[in-house]
N, C-alpha and C positions, 0 to 999 in steps of 0.2 A: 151678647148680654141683652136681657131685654127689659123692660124697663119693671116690673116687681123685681129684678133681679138687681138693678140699680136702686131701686127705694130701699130695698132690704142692706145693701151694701151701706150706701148712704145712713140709716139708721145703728147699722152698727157701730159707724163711724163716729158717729153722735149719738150717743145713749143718754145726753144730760136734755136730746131734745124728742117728742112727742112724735109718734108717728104718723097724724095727721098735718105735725107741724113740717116733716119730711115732704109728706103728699103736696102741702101746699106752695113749697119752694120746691118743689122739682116740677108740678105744674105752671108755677109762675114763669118757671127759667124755660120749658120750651114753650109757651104762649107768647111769652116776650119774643123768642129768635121769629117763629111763627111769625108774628103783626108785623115786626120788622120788614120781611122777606117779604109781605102781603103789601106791604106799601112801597116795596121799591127799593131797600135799603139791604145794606149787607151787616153782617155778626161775623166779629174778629176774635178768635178766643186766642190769645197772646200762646205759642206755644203748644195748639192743636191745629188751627186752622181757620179755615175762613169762609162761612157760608155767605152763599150768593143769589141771583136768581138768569136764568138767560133768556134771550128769547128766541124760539122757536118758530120759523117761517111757516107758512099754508103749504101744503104739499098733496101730494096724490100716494094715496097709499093702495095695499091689496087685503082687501078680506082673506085670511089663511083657508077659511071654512069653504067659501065657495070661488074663489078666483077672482069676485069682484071689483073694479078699482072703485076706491071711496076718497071723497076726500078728507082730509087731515087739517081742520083748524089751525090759525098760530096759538101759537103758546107762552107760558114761560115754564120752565120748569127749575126746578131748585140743584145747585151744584155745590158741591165743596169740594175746598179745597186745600189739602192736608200742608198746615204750616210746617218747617224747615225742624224745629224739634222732633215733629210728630214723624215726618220720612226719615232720619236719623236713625229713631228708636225700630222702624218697621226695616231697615235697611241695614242692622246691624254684621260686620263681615267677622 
């Protein structure tokens, strides 16, 4: 799904509410997980899961293009992780 495909689901769902009024609570809800994540902190969605951020050490990497080694800044990059509802529904037997 990608996200017109989410606003338009969402506006379905809500027909008593405005389509920019959609735009601007589905903007607001990932800006918020966004700044969160940007400051250090994690988003718990009770029931889906739980974004995070890790951090990634400096390392030596390879240019694929030319064989080169380059190196590889630290990092952090962002991780979820699928709350005990959400593997349940994905792990149905």
């Amino acid at each position: 799904m990608i996200r017109s495909e989410l606003l338009q689901a969402l506006a379905k769902d809500n027909p008593e509410l405005r389509t920019e009024d959609v735009e601007r609570a589905l903007d607001t809800f990932f800006e918020e997980i966004a700044q969160r994540l940007t400051d250090g902190g994690r988003v718990e969605l009770r029931g889906f899961g739980a974004f995070s951020t890790r951090h990634r050490e400096s390392r030596k990497g390879r240019n694929p293009r030319t064989g080169e080694s380059v190196n590889v800044p630290e990092k952090r990059v962002p991780y979820f992780k699928p709350g005990k509802e959400m593997r349940a529904r994905l792990n149905v037997s």
